[in-house]
Each structure stands twice: as structure tokens, then as C-alpha cells.
N, C-alpha and C positions, 0 to 999 in steps of 0.2 A: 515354430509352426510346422505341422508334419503335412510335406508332400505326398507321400507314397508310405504305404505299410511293410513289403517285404522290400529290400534294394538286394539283387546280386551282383557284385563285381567280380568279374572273370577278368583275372589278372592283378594279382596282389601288388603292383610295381611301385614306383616311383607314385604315378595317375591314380592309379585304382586306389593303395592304400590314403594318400592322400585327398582324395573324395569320401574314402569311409571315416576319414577324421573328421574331415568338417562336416560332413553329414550328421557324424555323431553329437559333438559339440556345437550344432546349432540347432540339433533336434528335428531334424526336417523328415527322418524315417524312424518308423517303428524299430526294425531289426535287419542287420546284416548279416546275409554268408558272403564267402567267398569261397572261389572255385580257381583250381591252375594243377599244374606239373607238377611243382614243387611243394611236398608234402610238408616236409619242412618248416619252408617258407609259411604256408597257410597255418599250420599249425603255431607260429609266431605270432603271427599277425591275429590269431584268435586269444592267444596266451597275455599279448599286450591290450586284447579289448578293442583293437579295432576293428575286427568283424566278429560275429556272435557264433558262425556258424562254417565250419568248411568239410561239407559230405563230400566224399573220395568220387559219388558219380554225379554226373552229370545233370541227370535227370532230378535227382533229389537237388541238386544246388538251385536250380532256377524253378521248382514245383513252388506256384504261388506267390511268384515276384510277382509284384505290381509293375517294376523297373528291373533292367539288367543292363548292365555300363560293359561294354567290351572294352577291355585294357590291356589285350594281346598285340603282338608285331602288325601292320598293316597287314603282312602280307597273308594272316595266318585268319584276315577276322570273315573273308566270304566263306571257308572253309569248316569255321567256325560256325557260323548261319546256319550252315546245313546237317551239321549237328544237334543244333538246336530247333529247328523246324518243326519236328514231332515232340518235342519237351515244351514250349512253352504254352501256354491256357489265353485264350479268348482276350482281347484287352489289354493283354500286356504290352508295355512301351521299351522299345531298343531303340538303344544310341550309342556310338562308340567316344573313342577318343584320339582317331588315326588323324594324323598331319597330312594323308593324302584322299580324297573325297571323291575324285569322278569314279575309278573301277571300286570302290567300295560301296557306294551308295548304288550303283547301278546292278552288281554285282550281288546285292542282299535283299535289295526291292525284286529281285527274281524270285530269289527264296522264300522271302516270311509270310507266312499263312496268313488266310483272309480272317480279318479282328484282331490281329494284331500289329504295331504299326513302328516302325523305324526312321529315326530323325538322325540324321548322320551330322557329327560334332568334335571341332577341335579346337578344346582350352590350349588356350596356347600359355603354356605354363611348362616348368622342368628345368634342366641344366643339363651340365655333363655329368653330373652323380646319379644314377636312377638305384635302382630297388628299396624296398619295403624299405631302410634301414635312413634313406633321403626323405621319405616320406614328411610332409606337415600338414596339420590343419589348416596353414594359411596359404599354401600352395599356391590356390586360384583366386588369391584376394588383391581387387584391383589389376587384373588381366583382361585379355581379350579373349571371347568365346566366338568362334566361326559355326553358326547351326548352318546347313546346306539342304536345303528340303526343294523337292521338285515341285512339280504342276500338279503331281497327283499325292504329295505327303496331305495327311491328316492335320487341321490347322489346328484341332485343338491337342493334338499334339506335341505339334511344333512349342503351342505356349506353356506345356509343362515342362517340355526338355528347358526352354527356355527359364523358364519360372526356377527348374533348380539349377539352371548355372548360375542366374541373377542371383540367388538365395547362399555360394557360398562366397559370393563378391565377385563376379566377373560381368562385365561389359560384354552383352549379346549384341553380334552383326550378323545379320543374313547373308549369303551368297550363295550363287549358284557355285554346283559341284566343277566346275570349267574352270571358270573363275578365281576359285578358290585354289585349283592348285598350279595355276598362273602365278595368282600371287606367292604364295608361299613357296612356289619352285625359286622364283627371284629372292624374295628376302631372308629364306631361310636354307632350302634345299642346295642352291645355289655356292652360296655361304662359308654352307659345309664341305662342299667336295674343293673349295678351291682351298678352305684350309687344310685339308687331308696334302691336297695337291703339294701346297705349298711347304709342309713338311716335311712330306716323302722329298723332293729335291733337297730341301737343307739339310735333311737327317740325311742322304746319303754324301754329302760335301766335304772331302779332307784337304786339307792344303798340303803342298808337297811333302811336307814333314812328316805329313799323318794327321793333322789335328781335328779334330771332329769342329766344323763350325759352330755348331750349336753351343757351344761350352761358351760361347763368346756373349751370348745374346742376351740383352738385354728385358727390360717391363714392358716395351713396343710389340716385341716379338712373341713376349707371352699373351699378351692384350688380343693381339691378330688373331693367335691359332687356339686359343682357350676351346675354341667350341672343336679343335681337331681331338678331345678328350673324350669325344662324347660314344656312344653304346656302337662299334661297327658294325654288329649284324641290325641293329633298327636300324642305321644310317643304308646301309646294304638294300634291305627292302624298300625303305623309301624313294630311292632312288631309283629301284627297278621298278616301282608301282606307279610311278612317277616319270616313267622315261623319257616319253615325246616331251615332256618340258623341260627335263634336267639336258637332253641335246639341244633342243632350241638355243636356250639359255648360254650352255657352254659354249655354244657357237658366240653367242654374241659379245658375250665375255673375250673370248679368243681376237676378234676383230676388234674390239679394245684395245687391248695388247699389242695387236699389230700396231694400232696407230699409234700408240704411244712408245714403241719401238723403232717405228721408220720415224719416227719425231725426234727422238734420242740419236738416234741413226744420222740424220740430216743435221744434228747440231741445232737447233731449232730452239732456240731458251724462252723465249715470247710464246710460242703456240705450245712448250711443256709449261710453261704458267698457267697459261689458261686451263688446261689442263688439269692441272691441280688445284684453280681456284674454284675450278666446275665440282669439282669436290667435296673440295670443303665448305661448298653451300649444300651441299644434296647433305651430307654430314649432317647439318647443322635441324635440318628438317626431321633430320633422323634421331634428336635428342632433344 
């Protein structure tokens, strides 16, 4: 069933290419361009057929979208906006795919021109592998999709963006843009910097010998810090775009650690149970 007639995805990546596959194979648009940096890259990604179309400007890539999917760094997509301001036509529908939502959504509702209308969105989908070359059709099947639309978004907007995340399997939930990156500072953002964190100290660990500890480490240790794999300049932005919650957060994480330090500290084996058992029930909710 076709959603939209033209779709641009600005940013061939991991997201973007991925949404022009299932778009493709489920028929939901007419025809794809894409748009980005990397000439290369676009020129791939038209060569394998999963976009139709990649003009070198700007203005030619989004003339006549119906739809346009930002799949650029957070930190890059207000900036973004504002390139696109005087390119897009009456009607047309944006939406991104950033993992942080309050200065993006606040940030782009300044910019986009009256009749045309932006629904701010993140499938929560990906890995630590990103670009064109990770990409699949099934990407976003059986995920969760975050739409963040204010008091003054467009509703029948909101139900298209929706309509095509529902369309290539993804589970739509609303939330405010606040909210949203509350939560995802804690379960994801959070996450990541404490595996970075937690690296950086073992990667730099020699025993007197010399011995790198890491040589030692076992399927635990790779379990933990899997996601310390993942892209550091989008982990970068996210974090900065993301700030007042990633310090909240590490604060409160820190004060964790304390208590379970002066716990260790004091000898305390009964209140490090609890401890741990408190845990392994949040764990348990968590799979």
C-alpha cells in the first residue's frame, strides 16, 4: 500500500538505508532519492537499488517529496532545517530519526515553513555496526518507534508518520519531547558512556609485569561493553545534545557506586546481597 509518492532520505546510514529497503519491499512509496556527503556512498546505495535517485544538490534531492526522513548526526539535523527551509513545497511532512528530541524538535518547529509540518521520531532500532553496508529491510520489524509531537504538531500528521513506522513493523508510542529524553538518557545514553567508562579504566590496567588485563576477559566482559563498539562521534553528539540528562543521570549512577562502595568498604555481605538481588529483579523486567 503506498504511503507517500516521493520519500527523501538525507543520510544514507545504517537508518536511512534501512528504511529505503523496507519502504522498497513493502511498497509503501512511489520512488526514492537520497541525499548526504558521501558521493560514493549515495552512488552505492542507488547502484544496489535502494534509492532511485541521488542529485549532488540539495534543492533537487527534496523538490517534490511528499516525505523527507533526516538520518544525519542529532547534532547536525537543526542545521539541517535551515537548509531546507526555502527547498521544501507546501504540505510536505519531516521527521527525523535522532535518539535525542527536546533541542531537536524545538529547534526545527522554529524553522519549518507555514504548510509544512515536522513530527520528530525515534525507531529505536541499530547496533554497534552503522553504515549503508549494515543496512536491512527488517531493521525496524518488531521495535519500538518514540513519535514526540507537541500541543501545536499537525494530528494528521502525526498519523502518517505514524502510519509509516507501523507499516514497516514497528510499535508506535507517544511522548513528549522531555520525557523522552529522560528516558532514553537512563536506558540508553546512560548505558553507553558508562561502557566507554568502563573500558577506558580496563583498557588502560597492567599488572606489574606489564600485562594488559583485558587479554584475560572473558564472554561477561564482552556482554557488558558490546555497545562500547558503537559510532563515537554520534555517541559524542548525543551526549552533548543530551547534556542536563546524561549529568543528572551520572550523578546518580555515581551515588550508586558510592553505596555500594562504602558497603564493600564496611564489610557489609547482607546489605551487598540486597544489593544484588535488587538487581537481578530490575534485570529480570528488563528481558
Amino acid at each position: 500500500m503506498k504511503l507517500f509518492g516521493k520519500m527523501t532520505v538525507i543520510g544514507v546510514g545504517l537508518l536511512g538505508a534501512s528504511l529505503a529497503k523496507a519502504c522498497k519491499e513493502r511498497g509503501l512509496v512511489e520512488e526514492i532519492s537520497g541525499y548526504g556527503r558521501n558521493r560514493e556512498n549515495l552512488e552505492k546505495a542507488k547502484d544496489l537499488k535502494i534509492i532511485d535517485h541521488c542529485p549532488a544538490d540539495l534543492g533537487a534531492a527534496v523538490s517534490g517529496a511528499d516525505l523527507i526522513v533526516l538520518c544525519t548526526p542529532v547534532s547536525t539535523l537543526v542545521p539541517l532545517m535551515q537548509n531546507l527551509a526555502s527547498e521544501v513545497r507546501p504540505g510536505t511532512l519531516i521527521t527525523d530519526v535522532g535518539s535525542v528530541k527536546e533541542p531537536i524538535v524545538k529547534g526545527i518547529d522554529k524553522l519549518v515553513p507555514k504548510g509544512v509540518f515536522f513530527v520528530g521520531s525515534h525507531p529505536i532500532a541499530g547496533g554497534e555496526n552503522s553504515g549503508l553496508e549494515a543496512s536491512t529491510a527488517d531493521l525496524y520489524q518488531d521495535a519500538k518507534c518514540i513519535v514526540t509531537p507537541t500541543d501545536t504538531t499537525d494530528k494528521k500528521a502525526v498519523e502518517k508518520i505514524s502510519a509509516l513506522w507501523q507499516a514497516v513493523g514497528m510499535k508506535v508510542v507517544s511522548l513528549s519531547a522531555e520525557e523522552h529524553d529522560f528516558i532514553f538518557g537512563a536506558v540508553s545514553h546512560l548505558p553507553h558512556i558508562v561502557a566507554y567508562a568502563l573500558m577506558n579504566t580496563l583498557g588502560a590496567l597492567r599488572t606489574p609485569n606489564g600485562c594488559e588485563v583485558t587479554a584475560y576477559s572473558g564472554a561477561g566482559l564482552r556482554d557488558i561493553t558490546r555497545i562500547a563498539s558503537s559510532d563515537p562521534v554520534m555517541w559524542r553528539d548525543i551526549c552533548l545534545s543530551n547534556r542536563n540528562h546524561s549529568l543528572d543521570l551520572i550523578d546518580r549512577f555515581q551515588n550508586k557506586l558510592e553505596e555500594i562502595r562504602s558497603t564493600i568498604e564496611r564489610g557489609d555481605g547482607q546489605e551487598l546481597k540486597k544489593e544484588f538481588i535488587a538487581a537481578n529483579k530490575y534485570r529480570l523486567n528488563v528481558i
